[in-house]
N, C-alpha and C positions, 0 to 999 in steps of 0.2 A: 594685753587683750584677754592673757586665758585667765587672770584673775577679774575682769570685768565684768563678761559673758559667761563661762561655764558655772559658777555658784548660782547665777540667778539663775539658770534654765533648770540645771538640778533640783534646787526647791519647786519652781514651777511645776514640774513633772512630779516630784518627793505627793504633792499635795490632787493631781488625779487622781479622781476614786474609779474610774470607768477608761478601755482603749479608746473611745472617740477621745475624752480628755488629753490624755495621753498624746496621740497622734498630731490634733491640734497645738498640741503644745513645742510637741516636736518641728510641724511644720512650718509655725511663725519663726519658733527660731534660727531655724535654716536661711526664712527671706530675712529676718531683721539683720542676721550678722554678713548679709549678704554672699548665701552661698549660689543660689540662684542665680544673680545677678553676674557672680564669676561665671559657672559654667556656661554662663548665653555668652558671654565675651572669648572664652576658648574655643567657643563651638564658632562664633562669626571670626577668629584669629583664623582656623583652618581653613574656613571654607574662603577667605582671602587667599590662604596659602595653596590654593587647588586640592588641600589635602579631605575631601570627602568621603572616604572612610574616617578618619578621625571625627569630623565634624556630626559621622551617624553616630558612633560610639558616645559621643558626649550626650547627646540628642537622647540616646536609649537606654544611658543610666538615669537620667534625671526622670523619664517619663517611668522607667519601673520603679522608681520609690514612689513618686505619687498614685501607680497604680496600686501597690503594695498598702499604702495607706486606706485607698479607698476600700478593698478588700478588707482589710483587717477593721473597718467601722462597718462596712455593711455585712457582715458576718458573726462579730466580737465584739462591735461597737458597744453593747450596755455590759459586757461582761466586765466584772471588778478585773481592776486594773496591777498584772504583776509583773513588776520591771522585768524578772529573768526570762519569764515567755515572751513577753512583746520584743523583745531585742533578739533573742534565739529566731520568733517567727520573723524578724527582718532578714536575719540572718540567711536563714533556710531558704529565703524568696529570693533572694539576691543568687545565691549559689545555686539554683533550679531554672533560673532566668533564662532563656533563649534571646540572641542577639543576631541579629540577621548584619548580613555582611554585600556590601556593594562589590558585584562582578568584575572583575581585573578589566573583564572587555564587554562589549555590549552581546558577544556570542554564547550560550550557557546551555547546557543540557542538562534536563529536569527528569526525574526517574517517576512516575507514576505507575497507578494498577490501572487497569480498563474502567474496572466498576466504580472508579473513586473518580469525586467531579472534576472534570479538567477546564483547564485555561483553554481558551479560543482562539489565542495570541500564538499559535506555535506553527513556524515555517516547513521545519519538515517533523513527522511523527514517522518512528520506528515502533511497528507491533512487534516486541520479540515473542517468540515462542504459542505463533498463531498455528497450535495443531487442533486436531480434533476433540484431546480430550481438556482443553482450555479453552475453546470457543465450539460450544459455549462451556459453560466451569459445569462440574459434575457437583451437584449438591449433595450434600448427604447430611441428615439432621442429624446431631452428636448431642444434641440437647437432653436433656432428661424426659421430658414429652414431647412424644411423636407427634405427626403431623391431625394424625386424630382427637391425638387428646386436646394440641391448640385447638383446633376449631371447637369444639366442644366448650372450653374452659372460654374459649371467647364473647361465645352465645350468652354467657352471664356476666362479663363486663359491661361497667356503666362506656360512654361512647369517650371521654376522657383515659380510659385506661385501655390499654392495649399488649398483643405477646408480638414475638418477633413474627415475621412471614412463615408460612411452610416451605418448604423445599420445592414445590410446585407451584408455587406462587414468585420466589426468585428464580426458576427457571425461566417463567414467563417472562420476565422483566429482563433477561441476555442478552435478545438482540438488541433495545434500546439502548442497555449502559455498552455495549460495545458499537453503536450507530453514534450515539456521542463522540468515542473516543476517537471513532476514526475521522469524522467531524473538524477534529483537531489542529489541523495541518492544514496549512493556505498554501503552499508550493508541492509537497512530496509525499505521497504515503506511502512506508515500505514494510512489506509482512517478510518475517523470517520466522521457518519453521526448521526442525528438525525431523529425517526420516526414522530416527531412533531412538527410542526412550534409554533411560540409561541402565535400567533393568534388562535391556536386548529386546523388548518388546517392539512390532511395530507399530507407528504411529502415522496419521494419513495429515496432511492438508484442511484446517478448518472449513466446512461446510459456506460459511459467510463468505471468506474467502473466495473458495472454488468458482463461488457464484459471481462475485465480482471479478473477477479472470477470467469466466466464460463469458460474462455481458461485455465486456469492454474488448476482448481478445486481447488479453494482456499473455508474456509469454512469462512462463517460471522456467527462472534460473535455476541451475544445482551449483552448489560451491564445494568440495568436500573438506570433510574439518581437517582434513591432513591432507595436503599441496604433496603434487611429487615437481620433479624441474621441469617438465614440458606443461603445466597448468600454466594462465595468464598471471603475472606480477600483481599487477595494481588490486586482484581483489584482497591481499593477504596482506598489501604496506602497509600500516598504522603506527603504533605508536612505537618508540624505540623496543622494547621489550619485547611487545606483540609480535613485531616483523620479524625480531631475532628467532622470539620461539618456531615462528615459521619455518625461519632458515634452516633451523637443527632439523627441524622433520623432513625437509627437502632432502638434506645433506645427509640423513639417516636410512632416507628411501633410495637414493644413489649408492649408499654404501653394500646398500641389500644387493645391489645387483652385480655392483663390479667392485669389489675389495681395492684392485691395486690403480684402479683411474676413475676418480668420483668424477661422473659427467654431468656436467649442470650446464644451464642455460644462462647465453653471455647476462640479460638481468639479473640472475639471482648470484651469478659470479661479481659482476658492480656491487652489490649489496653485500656480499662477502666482504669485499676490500674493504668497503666501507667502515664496517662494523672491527676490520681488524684498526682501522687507523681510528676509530673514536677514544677519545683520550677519557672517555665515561666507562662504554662496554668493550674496550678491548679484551683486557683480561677477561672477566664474564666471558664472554665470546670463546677464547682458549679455551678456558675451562668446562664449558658445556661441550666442545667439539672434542675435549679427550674422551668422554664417553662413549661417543659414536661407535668408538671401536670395543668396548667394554663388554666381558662376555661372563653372563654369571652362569657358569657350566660346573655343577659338582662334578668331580670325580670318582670313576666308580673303586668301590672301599680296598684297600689290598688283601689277602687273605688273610695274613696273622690279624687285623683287625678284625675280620668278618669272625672271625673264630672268638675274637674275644669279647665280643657285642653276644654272639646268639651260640656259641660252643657246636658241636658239631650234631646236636639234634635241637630241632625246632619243635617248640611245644604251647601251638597258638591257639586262638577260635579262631573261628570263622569271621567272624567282624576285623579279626586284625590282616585277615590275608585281603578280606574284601576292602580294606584303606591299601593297603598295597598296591591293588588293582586300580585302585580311584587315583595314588599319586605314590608313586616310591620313594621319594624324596620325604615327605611325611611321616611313612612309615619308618624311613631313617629317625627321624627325630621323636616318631613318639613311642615304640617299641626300643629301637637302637640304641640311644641317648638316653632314651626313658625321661622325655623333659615333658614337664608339665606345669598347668598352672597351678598358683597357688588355689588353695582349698580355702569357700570364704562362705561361714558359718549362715546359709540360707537352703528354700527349699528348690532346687535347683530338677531341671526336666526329670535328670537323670535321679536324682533321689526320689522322685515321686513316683519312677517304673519302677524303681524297687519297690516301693510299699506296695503297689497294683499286684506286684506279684508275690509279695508273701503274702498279704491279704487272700488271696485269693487262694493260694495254697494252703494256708491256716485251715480256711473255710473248706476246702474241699477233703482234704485230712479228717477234718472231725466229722463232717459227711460219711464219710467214708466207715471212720471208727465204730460210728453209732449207728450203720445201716441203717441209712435215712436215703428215701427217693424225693431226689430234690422237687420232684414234678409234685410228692406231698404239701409242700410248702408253702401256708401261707403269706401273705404280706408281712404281717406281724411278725409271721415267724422269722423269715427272713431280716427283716429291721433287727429281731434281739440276738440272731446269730451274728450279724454281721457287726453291730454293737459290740459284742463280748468279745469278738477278739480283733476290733483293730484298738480297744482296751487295752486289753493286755498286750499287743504290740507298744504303747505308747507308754503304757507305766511301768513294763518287762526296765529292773534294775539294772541288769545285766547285760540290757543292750542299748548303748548311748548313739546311735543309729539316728532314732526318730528324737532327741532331746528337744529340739527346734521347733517340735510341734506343739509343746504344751510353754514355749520360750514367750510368749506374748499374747494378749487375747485374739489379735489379728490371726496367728499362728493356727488358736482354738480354734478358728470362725474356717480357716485355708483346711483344719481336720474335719471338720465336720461336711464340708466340700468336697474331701474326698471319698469319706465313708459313704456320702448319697451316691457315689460314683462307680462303689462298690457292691453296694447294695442295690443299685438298678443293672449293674451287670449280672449279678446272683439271680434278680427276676428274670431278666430276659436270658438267662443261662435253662432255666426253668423252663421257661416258657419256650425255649428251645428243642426242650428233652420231651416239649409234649406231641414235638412233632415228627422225631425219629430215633430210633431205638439204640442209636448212638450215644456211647456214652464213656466220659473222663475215665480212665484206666487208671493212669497216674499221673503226677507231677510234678514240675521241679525236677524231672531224672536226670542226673550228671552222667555224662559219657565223657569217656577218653581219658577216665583219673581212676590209677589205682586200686587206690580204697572204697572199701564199703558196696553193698552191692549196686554200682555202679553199673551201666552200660558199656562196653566196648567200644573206645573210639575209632577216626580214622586212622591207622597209619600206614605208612608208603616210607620204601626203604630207596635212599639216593644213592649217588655216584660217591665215591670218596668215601666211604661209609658212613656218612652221615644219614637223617632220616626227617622224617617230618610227624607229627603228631596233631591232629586236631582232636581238640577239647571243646568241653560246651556244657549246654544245661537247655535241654527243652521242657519249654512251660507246661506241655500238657500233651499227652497221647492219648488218645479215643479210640473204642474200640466197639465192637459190635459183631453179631452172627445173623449169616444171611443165606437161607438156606444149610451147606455140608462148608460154605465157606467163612474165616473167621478175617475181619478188616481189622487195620491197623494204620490210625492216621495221625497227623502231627498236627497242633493247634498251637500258632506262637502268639501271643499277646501284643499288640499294639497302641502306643499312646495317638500314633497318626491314622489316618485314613489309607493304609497300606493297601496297594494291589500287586500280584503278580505280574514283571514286564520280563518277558523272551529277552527283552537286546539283553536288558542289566545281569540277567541271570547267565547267558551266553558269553556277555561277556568280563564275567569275573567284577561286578561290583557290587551284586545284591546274588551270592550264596546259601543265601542262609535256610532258606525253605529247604531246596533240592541237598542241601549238605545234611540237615538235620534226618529229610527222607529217608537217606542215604545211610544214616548210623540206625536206624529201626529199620533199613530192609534187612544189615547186617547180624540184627539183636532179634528176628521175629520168632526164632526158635529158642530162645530165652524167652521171652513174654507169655508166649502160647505153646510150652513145649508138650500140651497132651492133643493140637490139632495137628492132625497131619497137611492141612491143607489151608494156611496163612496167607494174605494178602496185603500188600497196599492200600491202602484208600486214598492217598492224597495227603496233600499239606494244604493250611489255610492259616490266613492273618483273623483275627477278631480282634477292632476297632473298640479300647478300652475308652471309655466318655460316656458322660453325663449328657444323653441327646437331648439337644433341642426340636422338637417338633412341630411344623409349620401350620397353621388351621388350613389349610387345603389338605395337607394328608392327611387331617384327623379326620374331617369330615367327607374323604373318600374313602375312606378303609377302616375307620376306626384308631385308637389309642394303643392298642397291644399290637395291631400287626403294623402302623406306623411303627414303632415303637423298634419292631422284627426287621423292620427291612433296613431300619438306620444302624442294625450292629449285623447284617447276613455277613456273613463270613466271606471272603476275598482269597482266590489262590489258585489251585491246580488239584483236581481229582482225576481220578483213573477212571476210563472209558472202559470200563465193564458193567453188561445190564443187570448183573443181580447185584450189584454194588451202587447203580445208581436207584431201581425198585426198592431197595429197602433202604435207602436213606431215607425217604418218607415213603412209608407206603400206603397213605391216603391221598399221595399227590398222582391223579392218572393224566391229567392236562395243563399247564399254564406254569407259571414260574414257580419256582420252590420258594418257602416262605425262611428255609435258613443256608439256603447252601447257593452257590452259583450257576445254578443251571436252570434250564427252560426247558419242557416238553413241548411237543406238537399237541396235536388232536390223537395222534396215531400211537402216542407215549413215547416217540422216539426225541432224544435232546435235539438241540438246535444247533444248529455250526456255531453259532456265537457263545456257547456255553464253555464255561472254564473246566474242557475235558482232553484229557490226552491220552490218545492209547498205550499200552501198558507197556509196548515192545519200542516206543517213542519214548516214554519215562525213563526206563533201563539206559538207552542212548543218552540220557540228560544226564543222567546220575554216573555214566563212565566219563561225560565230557567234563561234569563238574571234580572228579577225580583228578582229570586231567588240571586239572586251570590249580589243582593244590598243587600238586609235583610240580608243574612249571613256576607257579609263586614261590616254592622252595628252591628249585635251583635258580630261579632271579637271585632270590634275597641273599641265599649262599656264593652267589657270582658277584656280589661286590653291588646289585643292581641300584643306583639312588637315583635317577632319574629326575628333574624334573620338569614332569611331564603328564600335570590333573588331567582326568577327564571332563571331559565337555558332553552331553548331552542333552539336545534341546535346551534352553533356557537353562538348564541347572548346570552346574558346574562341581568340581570338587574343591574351589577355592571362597564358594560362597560362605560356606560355616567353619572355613578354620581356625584353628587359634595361632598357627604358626606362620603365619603372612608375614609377618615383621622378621623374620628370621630368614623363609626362602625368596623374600623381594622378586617372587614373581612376575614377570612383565611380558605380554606376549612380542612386544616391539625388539626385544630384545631377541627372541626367538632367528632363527635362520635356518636352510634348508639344508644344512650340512650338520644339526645336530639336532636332539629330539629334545635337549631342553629349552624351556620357558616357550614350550608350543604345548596347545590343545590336543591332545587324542579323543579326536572327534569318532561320538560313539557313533555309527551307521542306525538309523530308525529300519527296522526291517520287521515285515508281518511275523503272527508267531508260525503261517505255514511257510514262508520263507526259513525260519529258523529249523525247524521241523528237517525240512529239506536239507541242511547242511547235517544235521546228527545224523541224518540217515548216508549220507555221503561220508560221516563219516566212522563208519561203523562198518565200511563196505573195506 
């Protein structure tokens, strides 16, 4: 047979000039040698044999090569004809093929979206996940033209051509594709929501919803997603695994309570035996229930350890006691251990605060050098200052620091991003200086090291004789005379939208402002040693970014004081009047155009202004002493805890890198020890806070 038929179909094909030929030729000889005519006989052999899955299988190879064929002429049909692609392209369509497959039983559960068209055909429909912010969907255009530019670009299409919808035009269209879907179902319609997002946000009941349950008086059930033993059985049965998972949480929620007699309820005890005698999940079963008892509890470190981790003086910043503060178990691993990730050749947050801040020190340096008044400063001139040395930062030979940035033209495009970032902070630094007689002192000053004419840091002498040191580097100190008195304030640089918050500060997670106060209240007779009469002014964040600016601000205020109120400085000043009068002193009513405060009519601030009296300051700055001495003899005490903080939505396990190492779990948590639980920060006013440093200072 195969010397019969195979030479002659090969010549036949050898001699197409074109795939129709081709195809054609292929296809007769398929029916002549009678392949066709088998697969009808296999397919009518099954479907005698009841066997209808096989009988589609046959059915749905023979029908994809004739569709294959038809595609490849009406597509490729006059294209010259080359053996290796047409046999590849059958190839590729055979292995790409979808084969639909006959249901074991006539019961099937089909997964769809709301907005994608549905079958009519369906007895019960489940809406999962009917909350508010999915019914209706929350549009948002990602497109490269906005909703204005479509309309626009559309007004000059012919009536043939057309762009997608606006985002306001699929909103309108929500409740119909969700009126369809519910539509759906001829015996049952069931909405499941959730009350919580998985970010801890809350989330309500879709509005369509709410309203069909108020028209109908339909009653909403709650289930919770974790069962304890007194809940009802039947809503948690389902499939083998599902039910088991339930069990452990049952069994896990009993253990919480009574360790040595797990009390459960006679059904979910039936379900226990059950699952011990299944000859599938017995084991599994064991095995997930030796857990139960499972306790990931570090221990706190023994002395000769502690001693040889961190020696008998501690010599930290203030960011490492404030991780401390946040989770001690952390601090074990990232100070103690000293483990880290690998280092992987990009421009990463933290590399780009550095640039912001030598940049900017460069610049203020040579300011400085050339007595130059920044408020002189044109545009221009600013562009070729700030040009010329984040230059030489990036071609500096000797510093392989910034390599990365002249590493690819992407890299160029990521520098030139940030010198416009630069350079619009320089204006509005400027454009600052024109509004109070405030002004950079120095920068970059390292306290608490040695060498070089440094600042004096903190230190505090411990129990055992050991001691603690805090070190650091503050970005910039301001200074200014105001009247017979001379101010002295601390300015730390931020890549985020930083503000001052009382709890974090009170409670040892964010030090940084009141610690750095704290090393310039103790330096102010170094700074200013020919005033007899030195001050405070405050600490403040400035929000380092390239702002974007909305057209409602520009056309209510303008471009330059838009411009002022998207970098005002953020923090805590000292509630003294000749210190708030001459931070600006053309300001006699209405908000300050660079600092945090507000006037009256009468020139007095507003209670909502970010001001603290000076004898409430002093309290902060002994409390925040306190919170190092106690972070030191934690650490020296063996302390590893772990035990993040929680407050509000944020967490301290949200950006760690060590989660795979402390397998964190609050389920694991119990109320006989303080790890794998939340220390939940208390939200309290800053005059409630206020009130506690004066209590305690009593």
């Amino acid at each position: 047979m195969v010397r019969d038929t195979l030479p002659k179909f090969y010549k036949r094909l050898a001699k197409a000039k074109t795939n129709r030929d081709a195809a054609g030729v292929l296809y007769r000889f398929l029916n002549e040698v009678g392949v066709a005519d088998q697969l009808q006989a296999w397919r009518d052999a099954a479907i005698d044999a009841e066997n209808i899955g096989r009988s589609s299988q046959i059915e749905q190879v023979w029908r994809t090569f004739c569709s294959l064929l038809d595609e490849c002429v009406a597509i490729l049909g006059d294209k010259p004809f080359i053996a290796a692609d047409f046999w590849a392209l059958l190839y590729a369509g055979f292995e790409g093929a979808d084969y639909s497959q006959i249901p074991s039983t006539l019961d099937q559960v089909a997964v769809s979206e709301s907005g994608m068209v549905q079958m009519g055909n369906r007895k019960v429909t489940f809406m999962i996940g009917a909350n508010d912010d999915n019914m209706p969907a929350r549009m948002v255009n990602e497109s490269l033209f906005g909703d204005d530019d479509v309309a626009q670009l559309q007004q000059n299409l012919s009536d043939d051509k057309y762009l997608s919808d606006s985002a306001d035009e699929q909103m309108a269209s929500e409740p119909y594709l969700n009126y369809l879907a519910f539509l759906t179902a001829s015996d049952r319609l069931i909405f499941t929501y959730t009350g919580q997002a998985s970010d801890e946000t809350s989330v309500q009941l879709s509005p369509y919803v709410q309203r069909i349950a108020t028209h109908f008086g339909l009653t909403i059930n709650h289930y919770p997603a974790i069962p304890t033993s007194q809940q009802p059985v039947d809503q948690y049965v389902g499939t083998k695994r599902a039910t088991l998972h339930h069990l452990i949480q049952v069994i896990q929620d009993a253990y919480k309570d009574d360790q040595q007699a797990v009390n459960l309820s006679a059904e979910w005890w039936f379900i226990f035996r059950a699952f011990n005698q299944d000859p599938e999940l017995a084991k599994l079963t064991q095995k997930l229930l030796s857990s139960i008892a499972y306790k990931n509890d570090p221990k706190p470190l023994k002395t000769d350890i502690v001693t040889g981790l961190y020696g008998d003086k501690l010599d930290v910043s203030i960011s490492q006691l404030q991780s401390f503060y946040e989770n001690p178990y952390e601090y074990f691993l990232k100070y103690g251990l000293r483990l880290q990730e690998r280092e992987k050749f990009e421009l990463s947050s933290a590399s780009t605060g550095t640039f912001f801040h030598e940049a900017l020190d460069r610049i203020f340096k040579a300011v400085h050098e050339q007595h130059i008044d920044l408020t002189t400063l044109s545009d221009q001139d600013i562009h070729d200052l700030v040009a010329e040395n984040v230059q030489q930062m990036i071609t500096n030979p000797d510093n392989y620091q910034y390599v990365i940035l002249t590493s690819s033209n992407r890299m160029t495009y990521l520098t030139s991003q940030l010198q416009a970032t630069i350079q619009q902070m320089i204006q509005v630094m400027r454009d600052q200086q024109t509004a109070t007689p405030m002004r950079p002192s120095t920068t970059e000053k390292v306290f608490g090291q040695p060498s070089g004419n440094n600042l004096k840091g903190l230190s505090f002498d411990l129990a055992d004789n050991r001691s603690v040191n805090v070190r650091g580097r503050i970005d910039r100190i301001d200074s200014m005379k105001a009247g017979d008195k001379h101010y002295f304030g601390i300015v730390d640089y931020k890549s985020g939208n930083k503000t001052f918050d009382y709890n974090e500060a009170y409670t040892g997670i964010s030090m940084q402002l009141l610690t750095y106060l704290d090393v310039l209240k103790q330096n102010l007779a170094e700074l200013s040693p020919d005033d007899p009469d030195v001050s405070l002014a405050g600490a403040l964040y400035l929000h380092i970014i390239n702002a974007k600016l909305k057209t409602a601000d520009l056309q209510k205020s303008g471009f330059d004081a838009a411009l002022l109120d998207q970098h005002k400085y953020q923090g805590i000043l000292v509630s003294d009047p000749d210190l708030i009068s001459g931070l600006e002193p053309d300001l006699e009513t209405g908000k300050s155009e660079v600092y945090p405060y507000k006037l009256t009519t009468k020139g007095k601030p507003y209670k909502s202004s970010a001001l603290i009296p000076e004898q409430d300051l002093e309290a902060f700055l002994a409390h925040t002493e306190g919170l190092i001495i106690n972070a030191a003899n934690k650490i020296f005490a063996g302390d590893i805890n772990l035990s993040p903080t929680k407050y509000g939505s944020r967490s301290a396990m949200q950006h760690t890198n060590y989660q795979s190492i402390m397998n964190f779990d609050p389920l694991l948590g119990d109320r006989q020890s303080p790890n794998n639980r939340y220390r939940l920060i208390e939200k309290l006013s800053p005059k409630e806070i206020i009130e506690k440093l004066r209590e305690e200072q009593k």
